[in-house]
C-alpha positions as CSV (number, residue, x, y, z in Angstrom):
1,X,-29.9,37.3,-24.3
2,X,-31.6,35.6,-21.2
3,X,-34.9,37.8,-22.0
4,X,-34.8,36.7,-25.7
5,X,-34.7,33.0,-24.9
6,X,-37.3,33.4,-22.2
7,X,-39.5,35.4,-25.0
8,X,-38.6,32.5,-28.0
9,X,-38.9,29.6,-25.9
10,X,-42.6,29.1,-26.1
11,X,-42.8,29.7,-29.8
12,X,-39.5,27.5,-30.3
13,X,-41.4,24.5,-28.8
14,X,-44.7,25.0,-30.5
15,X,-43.1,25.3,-33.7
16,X,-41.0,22.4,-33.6
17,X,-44.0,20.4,-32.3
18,X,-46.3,21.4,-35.3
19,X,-43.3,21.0,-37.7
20,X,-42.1,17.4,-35.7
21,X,-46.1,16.1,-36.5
22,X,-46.5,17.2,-39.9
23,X,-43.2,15.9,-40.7
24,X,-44.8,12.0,-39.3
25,X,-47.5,12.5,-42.0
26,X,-45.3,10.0,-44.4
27,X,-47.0,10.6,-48.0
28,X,-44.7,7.9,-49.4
29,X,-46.8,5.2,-47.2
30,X,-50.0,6.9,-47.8
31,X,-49.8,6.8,-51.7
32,X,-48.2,3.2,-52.0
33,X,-51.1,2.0,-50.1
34,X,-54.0,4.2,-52.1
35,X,-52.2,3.0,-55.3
36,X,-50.6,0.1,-54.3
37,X,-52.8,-1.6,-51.2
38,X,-49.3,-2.0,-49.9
39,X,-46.6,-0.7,-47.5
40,X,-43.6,0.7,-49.2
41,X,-41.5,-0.6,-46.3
42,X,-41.7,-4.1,-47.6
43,X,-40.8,-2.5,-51.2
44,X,-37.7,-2.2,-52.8
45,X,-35.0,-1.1,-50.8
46,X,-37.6,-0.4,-47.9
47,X,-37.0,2.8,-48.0
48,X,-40.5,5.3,-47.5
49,X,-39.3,7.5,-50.0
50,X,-39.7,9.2,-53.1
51,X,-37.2,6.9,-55.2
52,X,-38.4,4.1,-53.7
53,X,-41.8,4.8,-54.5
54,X,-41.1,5.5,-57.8
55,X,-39.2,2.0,-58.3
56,X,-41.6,0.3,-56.6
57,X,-44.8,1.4,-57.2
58,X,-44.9,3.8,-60.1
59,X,-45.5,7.7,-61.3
60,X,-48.3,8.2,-59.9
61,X,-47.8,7.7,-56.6
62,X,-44.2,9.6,-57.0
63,X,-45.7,12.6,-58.4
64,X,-48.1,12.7,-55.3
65,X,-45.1,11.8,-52.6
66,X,-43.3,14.1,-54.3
67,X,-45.7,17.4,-54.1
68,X,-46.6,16.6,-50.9
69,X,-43.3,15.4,-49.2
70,X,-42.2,18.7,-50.7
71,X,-44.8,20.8,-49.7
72,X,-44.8,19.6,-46.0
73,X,-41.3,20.8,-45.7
74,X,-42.3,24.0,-47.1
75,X,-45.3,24.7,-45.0
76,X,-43.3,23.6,-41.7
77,X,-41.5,26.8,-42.8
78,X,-44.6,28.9,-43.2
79,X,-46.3,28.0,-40.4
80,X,-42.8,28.6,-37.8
81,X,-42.3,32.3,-39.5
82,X,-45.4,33.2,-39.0
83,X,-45.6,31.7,-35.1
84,X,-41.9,33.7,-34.9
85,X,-43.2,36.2,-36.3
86,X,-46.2,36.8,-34.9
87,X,-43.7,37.0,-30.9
88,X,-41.2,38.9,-32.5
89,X,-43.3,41.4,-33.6
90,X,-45.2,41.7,-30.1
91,X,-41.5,42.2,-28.9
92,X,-40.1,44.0,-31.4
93,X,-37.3,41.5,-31.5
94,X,-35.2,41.7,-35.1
95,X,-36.4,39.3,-37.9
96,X,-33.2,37.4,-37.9
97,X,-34.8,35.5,-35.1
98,X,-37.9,34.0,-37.5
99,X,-34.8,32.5,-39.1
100,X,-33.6,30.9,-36.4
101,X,-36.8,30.1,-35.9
102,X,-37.2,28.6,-39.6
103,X,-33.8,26.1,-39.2
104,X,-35.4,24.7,-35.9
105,X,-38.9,23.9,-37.2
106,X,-37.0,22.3,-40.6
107,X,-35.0,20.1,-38.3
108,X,-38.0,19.0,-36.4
109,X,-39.9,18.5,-39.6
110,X,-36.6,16.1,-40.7
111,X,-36.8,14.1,-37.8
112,X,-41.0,13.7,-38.2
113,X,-39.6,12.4,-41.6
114,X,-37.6,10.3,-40.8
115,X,-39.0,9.2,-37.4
116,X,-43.0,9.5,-38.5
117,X,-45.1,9.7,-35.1
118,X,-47.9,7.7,-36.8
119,X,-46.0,5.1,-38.7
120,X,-44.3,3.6,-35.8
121,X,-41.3,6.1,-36.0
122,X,-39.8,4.1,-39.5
123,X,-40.1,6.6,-42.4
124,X,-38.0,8.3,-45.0
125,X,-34.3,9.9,-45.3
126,X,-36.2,13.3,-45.5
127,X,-34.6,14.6,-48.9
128,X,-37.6,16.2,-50.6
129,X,-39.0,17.7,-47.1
130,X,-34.9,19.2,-46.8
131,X,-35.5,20.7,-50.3
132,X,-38.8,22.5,-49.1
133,X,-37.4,23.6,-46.2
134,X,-34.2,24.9,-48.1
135,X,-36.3,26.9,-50.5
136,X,-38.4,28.4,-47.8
137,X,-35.3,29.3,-45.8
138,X,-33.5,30.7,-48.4
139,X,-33.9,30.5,-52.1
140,X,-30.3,31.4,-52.9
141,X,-29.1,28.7,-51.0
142,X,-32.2,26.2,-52.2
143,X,-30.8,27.0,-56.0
144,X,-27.1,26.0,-55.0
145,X,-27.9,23.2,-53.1
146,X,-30.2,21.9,-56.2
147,X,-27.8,22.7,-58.8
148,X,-25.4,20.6,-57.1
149,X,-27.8,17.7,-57.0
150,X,-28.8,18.1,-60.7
151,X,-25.0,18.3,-61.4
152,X,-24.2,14.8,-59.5
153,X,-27.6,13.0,-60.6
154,X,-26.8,14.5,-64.0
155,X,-23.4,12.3,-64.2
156,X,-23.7,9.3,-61.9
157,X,-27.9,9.3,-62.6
158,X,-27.9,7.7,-58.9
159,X,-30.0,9.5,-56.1
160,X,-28.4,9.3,-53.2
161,X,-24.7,10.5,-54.7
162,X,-26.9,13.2,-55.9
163,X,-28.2,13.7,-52.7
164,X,-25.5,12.9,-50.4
165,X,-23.5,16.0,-52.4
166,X,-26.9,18.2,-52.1
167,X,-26.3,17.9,-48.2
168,X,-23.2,18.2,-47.7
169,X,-23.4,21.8,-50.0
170,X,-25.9,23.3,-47.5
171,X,-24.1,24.4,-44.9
172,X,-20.8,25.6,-47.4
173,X,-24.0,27.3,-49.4
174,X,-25.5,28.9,-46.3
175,X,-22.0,29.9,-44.6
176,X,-21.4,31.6,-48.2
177,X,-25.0,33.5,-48.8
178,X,-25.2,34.7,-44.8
179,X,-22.1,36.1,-45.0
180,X,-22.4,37.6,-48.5
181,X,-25.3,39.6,-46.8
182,X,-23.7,40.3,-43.8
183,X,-21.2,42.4,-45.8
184,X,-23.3,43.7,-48.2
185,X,-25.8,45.0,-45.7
186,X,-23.5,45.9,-42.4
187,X,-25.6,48.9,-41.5
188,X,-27.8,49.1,-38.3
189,X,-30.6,46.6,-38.9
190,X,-28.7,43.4,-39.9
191,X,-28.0,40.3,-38.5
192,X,-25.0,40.2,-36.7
193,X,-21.6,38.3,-37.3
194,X,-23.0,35.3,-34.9
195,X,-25.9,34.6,-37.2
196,X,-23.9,33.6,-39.9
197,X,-22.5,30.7,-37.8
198,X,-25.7,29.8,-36.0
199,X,-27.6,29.5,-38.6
200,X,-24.6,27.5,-40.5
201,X,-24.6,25.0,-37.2
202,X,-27.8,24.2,-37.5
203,X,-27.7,23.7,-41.6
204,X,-25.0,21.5,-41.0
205,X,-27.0,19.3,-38.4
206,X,-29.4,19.3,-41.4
207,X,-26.9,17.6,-43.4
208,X,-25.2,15.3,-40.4
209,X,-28.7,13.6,-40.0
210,X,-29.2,13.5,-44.0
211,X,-26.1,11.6,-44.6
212,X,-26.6,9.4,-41.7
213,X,-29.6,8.5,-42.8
214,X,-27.5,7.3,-46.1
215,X,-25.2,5.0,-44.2
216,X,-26.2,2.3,-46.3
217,X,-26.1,3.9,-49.6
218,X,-23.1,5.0,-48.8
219,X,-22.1,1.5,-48.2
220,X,-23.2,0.0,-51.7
221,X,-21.6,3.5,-53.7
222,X,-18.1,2.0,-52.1
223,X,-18.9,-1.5,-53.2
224,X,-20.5,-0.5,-57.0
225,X,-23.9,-1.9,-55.8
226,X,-25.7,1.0,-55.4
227,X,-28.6,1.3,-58.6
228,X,-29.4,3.6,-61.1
229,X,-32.9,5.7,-60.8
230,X,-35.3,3.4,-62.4
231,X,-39.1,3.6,-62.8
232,X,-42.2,1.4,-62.5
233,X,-44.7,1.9,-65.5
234,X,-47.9,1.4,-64.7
């Protein structure tokens, strides 16, 4: 185990520094102020976000924060299986360990999000970056995880429940799928028992810092304040 982490430590912390950075590239901000000429901070709820920028500023600058916050979470992914891969291979280490891999660079990608580098560390709640990450992870557990949000959005037609109960389905989704796997492929090859739980830890860390980050949302649901999805025409 001690030669592992001495093998994965180096990619570890260049794919969470790749995936922290391109996280801190906020496309929220960047479209409100190519559409806009202002800072989506001072809009709306304040939030840097998708919903926000939709509220606020209008369809065409959500379509683009939406492809892009999207994408960036997906490409984190990318870029930390193919660093992962790329060591593993030279070591002939098991590919369960891109995963691991995959879960780390996500996080970091989330906190970029949510603590941007270039924006003076005040960005977004990191949903649609999550969803990218999800898919690229796993897209068994990306479909669950959606289908609960288009279930909850669906019936309350408010983001954040929808995305609160999104997060909080990832790691129950994740626990489910690994496992599933783990039994239906036990032979030599597979990911042991442990990965199941690792990789469940670290989903649920996704979803800790998620619904954190919807403390205040959270706070107007309770109180019947919390608004409906609206959008700007322009």
């Amino acid at each position: 185990m001690l030669n592992v982490l001495g093998i994965l430590w180096l990619p570890a912390v260049i794919s969470a520094a790749v995936s922290y950075l391109l996280g801190s590239i906020s496309f929220s901000i960047i479209f409100t102020r190519m559409f806009d000429h202002r800072d989506i901070r001072t809009l709306g709820s304040g939030n840097a976000g998708f919903t926000n920028v939709l509220r606020s500023v209008g369809v065409k600058a959500g379509v683009f924060t939406f492809i892009f916050d999207f994408g960036k979470g997906a490409l984190s992914i990318c870029l930390s299986k193919a660093i992962f891969g790329y060591f593993c291979s030279a070591n002939s280490l098991p590919y369960y360990f891109i995963q691991y891999g995959a879960y780390v660079a996500g996080l970091a990608c989330i906190i970029g999000h949510i603590y941007p580098l270039y924006f003076k560390f005040k960005g977004g709640k990191g949903i649609l970056a999550s969803a990218g990450i999800i898919l690229l992870i796993d897209w068994r557990v990306f479909i669950v995880v959606m289908s609960v949000f288009a279930i909850c959005f669906a019936i309350k037609r408010i983001v954040s429940i929808g995305s609160i109960c999104a997060a909080v389905s990832f790691p129950i989704a994740n626990l489910v799928v690994t496992l599933c796997d783990r039994y239906a492929y036990s032979g030599s090859g597979s990911a042991p028992f442990s990965y199941a739980w690792i990789t469940t830890a670290l989903s649920a860390a996704f979803s800790v810092i998620l619904i954190y980050k919807h403390k205040a949302n959270i706070a107007r649901i309770k109180n019947g304040t919390e608004q409906a999805l609206t959008i700007k025409h322009n």
